[in-house]
C-alpha positions, -999 to 999 in steps of 0.1 A, spaced: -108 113 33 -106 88 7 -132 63 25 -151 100 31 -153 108 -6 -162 68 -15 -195 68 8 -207 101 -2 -201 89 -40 -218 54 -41 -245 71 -21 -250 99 -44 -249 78 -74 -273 55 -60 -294 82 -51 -287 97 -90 -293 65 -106 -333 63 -86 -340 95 -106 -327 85 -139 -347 53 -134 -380 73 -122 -375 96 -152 -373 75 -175 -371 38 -175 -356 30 -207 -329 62 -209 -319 48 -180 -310 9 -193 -289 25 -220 -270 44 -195 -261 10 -177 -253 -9 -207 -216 6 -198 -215 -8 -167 -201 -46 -176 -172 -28 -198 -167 -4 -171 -161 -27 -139 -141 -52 -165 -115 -20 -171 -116 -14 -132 -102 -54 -126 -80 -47 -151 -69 -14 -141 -67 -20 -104 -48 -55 -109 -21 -34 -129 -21 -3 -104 -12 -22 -75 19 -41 -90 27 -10 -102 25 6 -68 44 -20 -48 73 -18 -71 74 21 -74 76 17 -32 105 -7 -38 122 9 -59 121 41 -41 130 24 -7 160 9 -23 171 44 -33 172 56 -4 188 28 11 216 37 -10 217 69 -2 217 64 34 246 39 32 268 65 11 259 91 33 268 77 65 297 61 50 312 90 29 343 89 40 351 54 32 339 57 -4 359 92 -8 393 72 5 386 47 -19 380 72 -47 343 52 -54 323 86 -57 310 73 -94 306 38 -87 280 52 -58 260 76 -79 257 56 -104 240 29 -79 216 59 -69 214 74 -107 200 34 -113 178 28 -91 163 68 -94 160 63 -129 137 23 -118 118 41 -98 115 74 -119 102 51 -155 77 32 -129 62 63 -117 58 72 -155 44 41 -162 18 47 -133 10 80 -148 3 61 -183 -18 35 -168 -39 64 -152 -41 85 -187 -49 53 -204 -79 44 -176 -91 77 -175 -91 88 -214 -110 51 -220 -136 52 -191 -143 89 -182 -136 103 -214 -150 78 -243 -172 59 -224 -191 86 -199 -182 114 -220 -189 107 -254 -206 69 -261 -230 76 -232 -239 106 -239 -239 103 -278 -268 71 -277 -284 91 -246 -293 120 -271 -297 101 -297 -318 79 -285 -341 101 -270 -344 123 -298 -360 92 -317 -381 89 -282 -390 124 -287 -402 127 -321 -419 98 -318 -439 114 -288 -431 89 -259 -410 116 -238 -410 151 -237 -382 182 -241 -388 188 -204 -380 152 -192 -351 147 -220 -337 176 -209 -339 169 -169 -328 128 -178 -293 148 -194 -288 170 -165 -290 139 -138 -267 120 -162 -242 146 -160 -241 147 -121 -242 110 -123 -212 110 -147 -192 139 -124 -196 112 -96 -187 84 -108 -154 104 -121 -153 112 -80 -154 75 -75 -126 67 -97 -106 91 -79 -112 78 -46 -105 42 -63 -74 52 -76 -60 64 -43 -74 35 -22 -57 9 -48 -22 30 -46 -23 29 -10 -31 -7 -6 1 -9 -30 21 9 -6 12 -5 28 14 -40 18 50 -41 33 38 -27 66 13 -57 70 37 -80 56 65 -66 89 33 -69 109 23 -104 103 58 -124 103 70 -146 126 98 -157 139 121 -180 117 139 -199 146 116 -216 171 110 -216 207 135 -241 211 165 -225 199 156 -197 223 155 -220 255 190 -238 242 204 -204 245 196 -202 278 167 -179 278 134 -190 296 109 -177 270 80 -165 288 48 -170 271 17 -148 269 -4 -167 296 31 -169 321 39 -145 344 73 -143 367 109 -132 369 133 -133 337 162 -159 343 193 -164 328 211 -196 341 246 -202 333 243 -184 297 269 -183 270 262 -169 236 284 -163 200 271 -144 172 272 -170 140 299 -148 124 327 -153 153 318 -190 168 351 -188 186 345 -156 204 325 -157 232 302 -126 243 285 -142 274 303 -164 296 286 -184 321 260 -151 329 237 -157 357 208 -133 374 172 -131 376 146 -101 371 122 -102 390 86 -87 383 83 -58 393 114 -47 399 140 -29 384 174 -48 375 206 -25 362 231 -43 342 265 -28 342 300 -31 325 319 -17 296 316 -13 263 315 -46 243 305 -71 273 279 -79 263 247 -57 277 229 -50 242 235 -89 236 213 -95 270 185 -74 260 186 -89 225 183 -124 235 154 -113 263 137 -98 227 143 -130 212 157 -105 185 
């Protein structure tokens, strides 16, 4: 709905800013002469949105990572009597991302109070009538055309407010997905090579065949000594459906790991 809202504004406005211009030329330049200051408060205001946003996601996902530990570890803090150690962990980082969210909110008020409020609200509108009251006691533009040029402003101005909203929005959820592209777009920080010491064949998007392990042993970094696959040998082949049996800790999830490369 956002992208929804964003076309129908810029179209509108567009469409706005052709009858301000067709009803009078020179009303219309003093309504623009916001524009620089306006789209120089949007860089600012989007730059400091967005860094705002990613850490208030942060923040928040750290939280709740230390809820979810405590939780599924209760009973190991409560034997070791750490209940207030915990919560005050949680109380922290509830508290980070409770003072970002208020420091979101003041960057909005402060964005909003100086672009909708003093500059659409009252500058604008102050020179508009004030200018063409001089226009129209000098005679170059009548009550009728004053009066529609102040009505088309008005829908102009309760668009472009529509605009910022949509704005808003799109910058704080460009904030919040950045993680999800950034998951999306790693790679993989050994290399092919350490895959195929291991003993896997790494199959590669253009190569097609069975999955072979030959002679495979495997340790997890943290116990060299211990040995989870000893001399393992089978192949997959396509098509077909292999089962891999045994008990529990012999080494089966370790299989489909290293066929992940996870």
């Amino acid at each position: 709905w956002v992208f929804r809202f964003s076309i129908e504004a810029v179209a509108r406005i567009v469409g706005v800013s052709g009858t301000l211009f067709h009803t009078d030329w020179r009303l219309a330049l003093v309504t623009c002469t916001v524009i620089p200051v306006m789209a120089a408060a949007n860089r600012l205001y989007s730059r400091l949105l967005r860094d705002n946003a990613i850490k208030v996601q942060d923040s928040l996902a750290k939280a709740n990572a230390v809820a979810q530990e405590v939780l599924s570890c209760f009973r190991i803090v409560y034997s070791f009597a750490n209940e207030s150690f915990e919560y005050g962990r949680y109380h922290k980082e509830v508290t980070k991302n409770f003072n970002l969210n208020v420091k979101q909110a003041v960057i909005d008020g402060v964005y909003y109070m100086f672009v909708s409020t003093f500059l659409m609200n009252t500058l604008v509108r102050v020179v508009i009538i004030g200018y063409g009251t001089k226009l129209f006691f000098a005679g170059e533009i009548d009550f009728e055309k004053l009066s529609r040029f102040v009505f088309f402003q008005d829908m102009l101005q309760n668009w472009c407010n529509m605009l910022f909203d949509s704005f808003s929005n799109l910058i704080k959820s460009s904030g919040a997905s950045s993680h999800v592209f950034d998951i999306l777009n790693r790679r993989p920080e050994h290399e092919k090579a350490r895959v195929q010491a291991l003993g896997v064949q790494a199959l590669g998007h253009k190569r097609k065949g069975s999955v072979v392990f030959e002679n495979v042993h495997f340790c997890y970094p943290a116990r060299p000594k211990d040995l989870v696959l000893k001399g393992v040998h089978f192949e997959a082949e396509a098509g077909k459906t292999l089962a891999i049996i045994g008990k529990s800790g012999s080494g089966k999830s370790t299989i489909i790991h290293l066929i992940e490369n996870f």
